[in-house]
VOGU-3710 file (C-alpha; in Angstrom, 3 decimals, decimal comma):
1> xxxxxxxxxx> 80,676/200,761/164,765  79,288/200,968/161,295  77,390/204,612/160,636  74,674/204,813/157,920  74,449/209,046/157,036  70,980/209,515/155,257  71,510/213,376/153,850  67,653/215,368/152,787  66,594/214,124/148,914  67,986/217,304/146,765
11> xxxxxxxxxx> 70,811/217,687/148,924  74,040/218,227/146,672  76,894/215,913/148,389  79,417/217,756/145,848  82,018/220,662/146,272  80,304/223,180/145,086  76,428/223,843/145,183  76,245/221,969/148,510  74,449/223,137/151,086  75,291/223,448/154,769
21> xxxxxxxxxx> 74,451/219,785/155,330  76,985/218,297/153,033  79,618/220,670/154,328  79,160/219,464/157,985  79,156/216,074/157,424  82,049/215,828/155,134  84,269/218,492/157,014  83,395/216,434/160,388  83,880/213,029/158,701  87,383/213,469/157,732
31> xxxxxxxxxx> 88,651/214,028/161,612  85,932/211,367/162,762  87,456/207,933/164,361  84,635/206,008/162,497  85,483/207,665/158,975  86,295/204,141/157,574  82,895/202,230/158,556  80,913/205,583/157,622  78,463/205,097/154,329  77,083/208,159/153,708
41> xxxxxxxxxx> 73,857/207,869/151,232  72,206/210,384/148,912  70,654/211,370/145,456  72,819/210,026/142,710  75,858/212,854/141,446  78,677/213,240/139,804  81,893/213,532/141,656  80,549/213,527/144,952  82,750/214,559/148,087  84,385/211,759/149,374
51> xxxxxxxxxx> 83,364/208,777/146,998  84,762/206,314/148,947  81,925/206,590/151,329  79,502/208,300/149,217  76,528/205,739/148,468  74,409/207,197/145,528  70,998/205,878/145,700  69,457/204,828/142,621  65,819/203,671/141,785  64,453/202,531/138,911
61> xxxxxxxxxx> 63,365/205,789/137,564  64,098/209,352/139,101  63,255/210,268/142,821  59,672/212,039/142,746  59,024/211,849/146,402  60,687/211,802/149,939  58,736/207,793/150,198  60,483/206,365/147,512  63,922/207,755/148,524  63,743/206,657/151,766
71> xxxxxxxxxx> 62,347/203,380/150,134  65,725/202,637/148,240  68,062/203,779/151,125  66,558/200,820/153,308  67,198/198,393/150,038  70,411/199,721/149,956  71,883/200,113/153,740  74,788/197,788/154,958  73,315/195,225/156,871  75,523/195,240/159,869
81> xxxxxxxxxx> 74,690/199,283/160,331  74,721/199,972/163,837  73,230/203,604/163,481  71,480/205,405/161,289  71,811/209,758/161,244  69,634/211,568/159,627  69,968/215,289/159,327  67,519/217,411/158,776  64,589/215,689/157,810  62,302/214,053/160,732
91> xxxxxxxxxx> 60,165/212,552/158,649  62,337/210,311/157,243  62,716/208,581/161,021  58,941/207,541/160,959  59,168/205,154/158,180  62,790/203,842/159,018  61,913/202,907/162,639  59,277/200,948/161,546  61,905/198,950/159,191  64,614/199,072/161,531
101> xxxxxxxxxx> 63,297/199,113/165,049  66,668/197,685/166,391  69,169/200,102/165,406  70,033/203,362/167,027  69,243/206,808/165,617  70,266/210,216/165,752  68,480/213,007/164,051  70,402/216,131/163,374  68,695/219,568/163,230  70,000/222,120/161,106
111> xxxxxxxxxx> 66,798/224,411/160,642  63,799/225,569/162,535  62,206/222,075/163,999  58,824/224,080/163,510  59,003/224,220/159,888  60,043/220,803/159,001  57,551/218,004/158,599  57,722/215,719/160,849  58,515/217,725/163,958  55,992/220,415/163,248
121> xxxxxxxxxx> 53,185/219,300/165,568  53,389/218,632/169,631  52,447/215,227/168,802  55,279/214,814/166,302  58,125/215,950/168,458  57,010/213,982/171,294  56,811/211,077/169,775  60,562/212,093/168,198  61,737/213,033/171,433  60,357/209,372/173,145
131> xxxxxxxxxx> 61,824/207,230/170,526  65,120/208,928/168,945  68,254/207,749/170,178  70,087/210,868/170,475  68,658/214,597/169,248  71,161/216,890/168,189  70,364/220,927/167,860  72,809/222,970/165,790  71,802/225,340/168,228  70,283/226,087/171,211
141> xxxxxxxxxx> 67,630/228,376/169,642  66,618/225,546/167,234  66,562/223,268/170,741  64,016/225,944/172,640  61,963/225,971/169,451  61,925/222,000/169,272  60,705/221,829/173,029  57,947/224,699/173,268  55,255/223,512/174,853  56,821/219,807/175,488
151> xxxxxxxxxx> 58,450/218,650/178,823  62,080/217,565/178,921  62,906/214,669/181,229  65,582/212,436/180,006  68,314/215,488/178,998  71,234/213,098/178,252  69,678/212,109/174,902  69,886/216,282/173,654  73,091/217,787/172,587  74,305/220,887/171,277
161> xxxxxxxxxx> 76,100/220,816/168,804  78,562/223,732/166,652  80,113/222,678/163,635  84,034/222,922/163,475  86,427/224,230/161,098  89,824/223,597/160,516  91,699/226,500/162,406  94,634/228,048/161,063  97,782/228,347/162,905  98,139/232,107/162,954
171> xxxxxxxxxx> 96,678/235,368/162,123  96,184/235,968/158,317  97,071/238,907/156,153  94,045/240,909/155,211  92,771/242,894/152,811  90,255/245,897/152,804  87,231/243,792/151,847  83,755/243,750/153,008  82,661/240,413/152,518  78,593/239,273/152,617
181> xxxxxxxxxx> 77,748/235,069/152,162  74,537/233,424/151,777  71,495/233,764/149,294  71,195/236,785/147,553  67,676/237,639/148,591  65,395/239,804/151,007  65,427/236,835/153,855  69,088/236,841/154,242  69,408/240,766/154,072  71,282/240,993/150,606
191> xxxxxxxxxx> 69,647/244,438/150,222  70,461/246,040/153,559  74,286/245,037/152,822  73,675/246,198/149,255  73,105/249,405/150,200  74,933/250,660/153,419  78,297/248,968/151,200  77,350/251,053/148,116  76,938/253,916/150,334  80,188/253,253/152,609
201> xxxxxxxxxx> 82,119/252,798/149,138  81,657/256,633/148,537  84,225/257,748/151,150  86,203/254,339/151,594  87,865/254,404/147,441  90,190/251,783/148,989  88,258/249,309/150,219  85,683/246,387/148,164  82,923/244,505/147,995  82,528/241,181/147,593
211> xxxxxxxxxx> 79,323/238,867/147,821  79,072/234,742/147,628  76,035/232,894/146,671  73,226/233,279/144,223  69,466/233,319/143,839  67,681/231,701/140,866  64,880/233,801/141,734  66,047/237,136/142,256  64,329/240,016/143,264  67,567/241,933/143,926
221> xxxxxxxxxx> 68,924/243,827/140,887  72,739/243,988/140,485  75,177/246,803/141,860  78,378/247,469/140,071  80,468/248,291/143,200  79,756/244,905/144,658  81,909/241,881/142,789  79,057/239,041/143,330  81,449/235,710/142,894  78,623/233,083/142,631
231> xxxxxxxxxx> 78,944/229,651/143,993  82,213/228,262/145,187  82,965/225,392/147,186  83,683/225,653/150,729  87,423/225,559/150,737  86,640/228,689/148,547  84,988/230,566/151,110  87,308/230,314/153,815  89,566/231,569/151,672  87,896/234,749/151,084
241> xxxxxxxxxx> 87,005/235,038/154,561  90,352/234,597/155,451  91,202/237,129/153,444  88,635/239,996/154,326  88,527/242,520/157,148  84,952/242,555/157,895  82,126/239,631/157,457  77,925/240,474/157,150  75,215/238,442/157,956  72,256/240,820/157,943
251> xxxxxxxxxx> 69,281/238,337/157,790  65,441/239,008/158,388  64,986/235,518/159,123  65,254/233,360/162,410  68,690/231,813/160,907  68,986/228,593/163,000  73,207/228,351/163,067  75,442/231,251/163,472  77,757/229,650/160,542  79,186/232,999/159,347
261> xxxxxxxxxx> 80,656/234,102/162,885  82,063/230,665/163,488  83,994/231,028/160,063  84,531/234,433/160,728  86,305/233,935/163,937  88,102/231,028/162,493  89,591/233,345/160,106  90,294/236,533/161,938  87,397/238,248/160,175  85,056/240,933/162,561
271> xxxxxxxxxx> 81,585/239,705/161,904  78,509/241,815/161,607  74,825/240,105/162,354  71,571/240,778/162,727  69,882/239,201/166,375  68,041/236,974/164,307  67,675/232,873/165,703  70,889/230,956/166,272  72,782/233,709/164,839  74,001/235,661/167,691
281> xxxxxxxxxx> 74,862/232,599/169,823  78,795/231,973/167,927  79,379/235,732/168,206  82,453/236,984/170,574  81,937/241,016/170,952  78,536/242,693/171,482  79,532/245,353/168,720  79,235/242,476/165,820  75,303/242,671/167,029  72,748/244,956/164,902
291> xxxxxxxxxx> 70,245/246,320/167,442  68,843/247,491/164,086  68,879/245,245/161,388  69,118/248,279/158,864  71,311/249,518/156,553  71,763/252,901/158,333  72,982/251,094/161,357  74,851/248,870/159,638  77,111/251,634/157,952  77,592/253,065/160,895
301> xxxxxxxxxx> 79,426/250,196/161,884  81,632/249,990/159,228  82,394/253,787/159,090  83,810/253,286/162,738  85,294/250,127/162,088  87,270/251,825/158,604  87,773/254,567/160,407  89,331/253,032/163,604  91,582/250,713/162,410  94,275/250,058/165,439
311> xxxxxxxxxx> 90,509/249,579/166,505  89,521/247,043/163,759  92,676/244,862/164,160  92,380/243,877/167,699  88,614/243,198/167,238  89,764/240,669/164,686  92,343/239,309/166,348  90,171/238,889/169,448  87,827/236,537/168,008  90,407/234,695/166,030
321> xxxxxxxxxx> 92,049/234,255/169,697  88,582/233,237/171,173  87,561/230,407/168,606  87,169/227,081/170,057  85,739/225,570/167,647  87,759/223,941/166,023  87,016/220,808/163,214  88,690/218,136/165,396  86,964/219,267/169,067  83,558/219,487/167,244
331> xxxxxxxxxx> 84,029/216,264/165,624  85,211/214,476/168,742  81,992/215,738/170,543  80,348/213,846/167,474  81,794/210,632/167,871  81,107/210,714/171,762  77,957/210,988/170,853  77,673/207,844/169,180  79,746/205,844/171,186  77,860/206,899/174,192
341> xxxxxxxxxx> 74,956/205,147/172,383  76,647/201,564/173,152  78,238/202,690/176,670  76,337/199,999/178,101  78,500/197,475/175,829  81,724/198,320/177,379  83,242/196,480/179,688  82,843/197,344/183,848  84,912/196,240/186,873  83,934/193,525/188,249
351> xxxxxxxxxx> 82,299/192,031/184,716  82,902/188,646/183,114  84,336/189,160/179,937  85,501/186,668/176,777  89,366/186,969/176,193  90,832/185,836/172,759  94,481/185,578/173,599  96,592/185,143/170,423  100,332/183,948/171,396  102,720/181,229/171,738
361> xxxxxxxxxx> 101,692/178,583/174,798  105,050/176,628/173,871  103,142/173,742/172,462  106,245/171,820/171,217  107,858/172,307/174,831  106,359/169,144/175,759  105,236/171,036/178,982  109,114/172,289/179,919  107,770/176,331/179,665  104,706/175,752/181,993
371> xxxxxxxxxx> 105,507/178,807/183,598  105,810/180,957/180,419  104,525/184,567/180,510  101,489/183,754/178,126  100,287/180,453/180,393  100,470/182,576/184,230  98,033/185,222/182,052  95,516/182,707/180,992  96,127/181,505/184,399  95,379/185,135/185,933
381> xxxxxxxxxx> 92,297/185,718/183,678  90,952/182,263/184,654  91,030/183,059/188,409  89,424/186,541/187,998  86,614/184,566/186,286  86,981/185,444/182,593  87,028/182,854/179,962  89,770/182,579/177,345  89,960/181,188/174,130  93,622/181,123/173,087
391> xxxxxxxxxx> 95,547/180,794/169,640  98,629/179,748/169,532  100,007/181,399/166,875  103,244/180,056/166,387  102,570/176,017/166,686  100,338/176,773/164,098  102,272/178,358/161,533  104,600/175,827/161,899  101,953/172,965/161,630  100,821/174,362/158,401
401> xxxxxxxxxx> 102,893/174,885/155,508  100,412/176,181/152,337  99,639/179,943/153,115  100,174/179,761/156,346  100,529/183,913/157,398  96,895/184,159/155,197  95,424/180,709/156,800  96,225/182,710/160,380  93,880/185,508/159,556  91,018/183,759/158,580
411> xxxxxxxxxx> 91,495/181,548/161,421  91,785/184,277/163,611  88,832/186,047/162,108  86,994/183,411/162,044  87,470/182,586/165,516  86,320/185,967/165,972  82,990/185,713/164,526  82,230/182,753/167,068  84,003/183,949/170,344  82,450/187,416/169,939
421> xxxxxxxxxx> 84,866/188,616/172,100  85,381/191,739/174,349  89,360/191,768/174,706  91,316/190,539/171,799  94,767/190,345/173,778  98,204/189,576/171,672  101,444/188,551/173,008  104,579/188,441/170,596  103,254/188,139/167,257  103,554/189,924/164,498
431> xxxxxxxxxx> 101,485/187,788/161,751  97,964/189,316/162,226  97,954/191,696/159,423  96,245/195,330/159,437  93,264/194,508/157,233  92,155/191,699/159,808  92,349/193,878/162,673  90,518/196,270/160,855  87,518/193,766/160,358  87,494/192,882/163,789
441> xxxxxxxxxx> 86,547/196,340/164,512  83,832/196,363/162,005  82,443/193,122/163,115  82,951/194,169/166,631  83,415/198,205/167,076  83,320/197,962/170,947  86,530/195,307/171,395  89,145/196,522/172,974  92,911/195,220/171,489  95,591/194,940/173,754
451> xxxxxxxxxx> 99,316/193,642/173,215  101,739/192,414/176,082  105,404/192,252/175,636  108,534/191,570/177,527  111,317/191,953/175,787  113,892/194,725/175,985  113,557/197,765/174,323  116,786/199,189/174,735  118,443/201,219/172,789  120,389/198,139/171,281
461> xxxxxxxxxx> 117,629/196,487/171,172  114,973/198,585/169,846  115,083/198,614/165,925  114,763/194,542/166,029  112,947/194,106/168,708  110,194/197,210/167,621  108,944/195,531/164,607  106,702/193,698/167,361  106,375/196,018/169,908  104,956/198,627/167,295
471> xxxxxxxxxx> 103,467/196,001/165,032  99,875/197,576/163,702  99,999/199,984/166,856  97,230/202,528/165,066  94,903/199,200/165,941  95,883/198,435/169,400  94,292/200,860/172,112  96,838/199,459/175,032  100,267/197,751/174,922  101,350/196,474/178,483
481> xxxxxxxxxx> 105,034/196,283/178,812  107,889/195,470/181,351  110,401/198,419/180,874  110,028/202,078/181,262  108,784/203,168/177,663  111,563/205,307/176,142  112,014/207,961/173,939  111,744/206,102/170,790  108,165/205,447/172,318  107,270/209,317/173,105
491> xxxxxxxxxx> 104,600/209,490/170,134  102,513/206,702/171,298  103,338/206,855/175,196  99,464/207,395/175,713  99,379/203,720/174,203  101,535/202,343/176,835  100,848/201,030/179,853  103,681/199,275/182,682  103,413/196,122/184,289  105,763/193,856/185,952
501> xxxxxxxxxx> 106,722/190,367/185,446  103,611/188,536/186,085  104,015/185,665/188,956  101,417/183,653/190,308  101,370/181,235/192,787  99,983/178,321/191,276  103,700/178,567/189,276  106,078/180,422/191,782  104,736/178,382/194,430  108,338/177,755/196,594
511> xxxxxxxxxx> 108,643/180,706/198,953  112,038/180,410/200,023  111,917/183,992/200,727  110,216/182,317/203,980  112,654/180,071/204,881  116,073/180,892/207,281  119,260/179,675/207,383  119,580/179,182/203,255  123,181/178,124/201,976  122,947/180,104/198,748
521> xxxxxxxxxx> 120,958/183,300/197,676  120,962/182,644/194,030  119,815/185,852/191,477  119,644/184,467/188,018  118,956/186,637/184,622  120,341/184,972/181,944  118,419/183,377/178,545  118,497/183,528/175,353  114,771/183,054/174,386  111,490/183,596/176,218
531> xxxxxxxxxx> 111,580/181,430/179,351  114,255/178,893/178,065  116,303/178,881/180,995  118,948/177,586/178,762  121,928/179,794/176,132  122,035/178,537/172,680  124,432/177,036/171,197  127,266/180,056/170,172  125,589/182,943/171,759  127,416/184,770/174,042
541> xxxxxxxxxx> 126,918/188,019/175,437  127,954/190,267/178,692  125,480/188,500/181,084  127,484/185,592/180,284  130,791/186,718/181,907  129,275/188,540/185,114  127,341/184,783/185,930  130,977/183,098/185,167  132,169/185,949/187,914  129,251/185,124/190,138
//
């Protein structure tokens, strides 16, 4: 499916000055199955995260307004989008719905839903709630505020959703620091860490302070003892976090997301919070809670955390034990999200589906290989009342002679665009190249791509005979064979699937297993070639002598 991301208007889609949107959808984009037919649009930068995806949008002079921003996005979106996210701006989902009423949405909330135009009034988010798509709450505290005073009754279109980080594989080495993240300003508490640090620092000589972030209006004035680090990218943070003992979070506000315990635990680092909004809902242990969002009881906390430290390092080691969190979980939750959006696409028992089958139907056989493997499947398909459109891949290859590998494709994808259909299913072929399986999926994200194959995949067999078998495997989602998969196979076994020799009776129709009194009970296994019934001329193998025997 093809994604259309439309991040807020000042939003900063770079490494460092980003905000908490840009961080969650690039962090979640790299893990996400859809990352290649992802756009992701947004104010014009310089080295943006991710510019293969990045769209800047441009206008003809600077952005002055939310109108005109959204006004170039919908000049600029890929026509084939299937859905469009926005995060954290509802506002901008009045004016696209009315351009795009077809396409599915999903709004993202990553702030208080009663202080952002758009969802501030009943009216607003009821109209939101009747005509989004999906809504998805970083939290279930931003969720109860977006539904005060409105009535839920479809709940499968609301999720909750906690971003992921990347989670390290053990415990790191830590250093006595006391580490605070966010604005430096009254709303996030900068001053009630200021001063129970500054204060803790007078009997704790060996341990620091460290702060991330800035204010361009600060009220604040600066304390020596505290090394204030600015602005850093992401990567940057974790790093530090990784690094230090204890984490603060000490905010007046209602903060919508517990972010800072979510790294925090990620990282092995004891958080300490205030029981402000979302804040609280990430946390592990009870004693990371302020019941008083002061400074007094917040040095409290760290004298007995300092002071206790057999204490200290099984508190961190608990919540870095207890994350589950992590970046590809949260960003599998994401894309279920959206692919539950075209559920109803996907094909059910019992439905009549359109089959492309690309293999060889022995079209210079003059008819001898009626019963080939690729003929009783069309057959099967045909009597379960699917229709199939075949390709035979090989007859034409060898009927064309100028580009014929490249001819192939397009006819394949072209074929494609026509058939629309919902199984694309590939016998022994090895021709289609990656790139055209790759546009099949954009042009149709819910086909499903299956391979069948016969051949042995001994161990004598398998380095020849795999350059089929695995042909473009990261593009099939099944691959239907007739051997026990073996342990050259054990990374993809969740591709493979076992069938038997297909028969049917339109083909196999004498059943002399009926009959008595036979002379002969013939078992014959022998050919050199699909279905040729026949050696060629100067092969010889074991098979060979045991028949001679026989």
């Amino acid at each position: 499916m093809n994604i259309a991301i439309l991040l807020p208007l000042k939003e900063k889609y770079t490494s460092i000055g980003c905000g908490a949107v840009s961080i969650l959808v690039n962090t979640h984009l790299k893990k996400s199955k859809y990352k290649k037919t992802t756009r992701i649009y947004g104010s014009n930068i310089r080295n943006p995260l991710d510019p293969d995806s990045f769209r800047p949008l441009v206008a003809n002079k600077n952005f002055f307004s939310n109108l005109s921003y959204v006004n170039s996005f919908e000049k600029q979106i890929f026509p084939k989008t299937d859905i469009i996210e926005l995060h954290n701006r509802p506002k901008y989902f009045f004016q696209l719905k009315k351009k795009f009423p077809d396409k599915k949405f999903i709004l993202f909330f990553h702030n208080d839903p009663l202080d952002q135009t758009g969802s501030i009034t009943l009216n607003d988010r009821k109209f939101l709630y009747e005509k989004v798509d999906k809504l998805v709450f970083l939290s279930v505290w931003m969720k109860d505020q977006f539904f005060k005073d409105l009535k839920i009754t479809d709940t499968n279109k609301i999720n909750i959703f906690y971003p992921g980080i990347t989670v390290l594989k053990k415990f790191p080495s830590k250093k006595n620091i006391i580490l605070f993240v966010g604005k430096l300003n009254h709303s996030k508490g900068y001053d009630i860490y200021m001063d129970a640090v500054s204060n803790f620092l007078k009997t704790h000589k060996n341990w620091k302070a460290i702060a991330i972030g800035s204010e361009s209006r600060r009220e604040i004035p600066k304390n020596r003892k505290i090394f204030e680090v600015g602005e850093i990218s992401n990567k940057e943070v974790l790093k530090l976090i990784a690094q230090s003992k204890i984490t603060i979070a000490p905010s007046r506000w209602n903060e919508p997301l517990g972010r800072l315990p979510l790294e925090s635990a990620s990282r092995g680092s004891f958080p300490i919070v205030s029981n402000k909004g979302g804040l609280i809902e990430t946390v592990i242990e009870d004693f990371s809670i302020l019941k008083k969002n002061n400074s007094t009881e917040l040095l409290k906390k760290l004298n007995f955390l300092a002071n206790n430290p057999k204490k200290l390092i099984l508190m961190q080691k608990n919540v870095f034990k207890k994350f589950k969190y992590s970046l590809k979980k949260s960003t599998s939750y994401v894309d279920n999200i959206r692919q539950d959006l075209f559920k109803e696409n996907l094909p059910t028992p019992g439905q009549n589906l359109k089959i492309l089958h690309v293999a060889s139907f022995n079209e210079t056989s003059n008819g001898s290989l009626y019963y080939s493997t690729a003929n009783k499947f069309n057959i099967g398909f045909t009597k379960l009342n699917h229709f199939v459109q075949s390709i035979d891949d090989k007859f034409f290859l060898k009927s064309n002679f100028i580009n014929t590998t490249t001819s192939l494709n397009k006819k394949i994808i072209n074929t494609v665009k026509n058939f629309a259909p919902d199984i694309i299913f590939l016998g022994h072929t090895n021709k289609i190249t990656s790139s055209t399986l790759e546009k099949i999926k954009v042009l149709l994200p819910n086909v499903k791509i299956c391979r069948w194959y016969i051949d042995s995949i001994s161990p004598e067999f398998f380095n020849n005979n795999s350059k089929i078998l695995l042909n473009n495997i990261k593009h099939i989602d099944k691959i239907f064979i007739t051997s026990l998969p073996s342990r050259h196979l054990s990374k993809f076994k969740n591709k493979f699937c076992f069938i038997p020799n297909p028969v049917d009776s339109s083909v196999e129709k004498n059943k002399n297993f009926l009959k008595n009194n036979l002379l002969y009970d013939l078992f014959f296994s022998l050919s050199h070639g699909q279905h040729r019934g026949v050696l060629k001329s100067g092969k010889k193998d074991e098979r060979d002598e045991f028949i001679d025997y026989l």
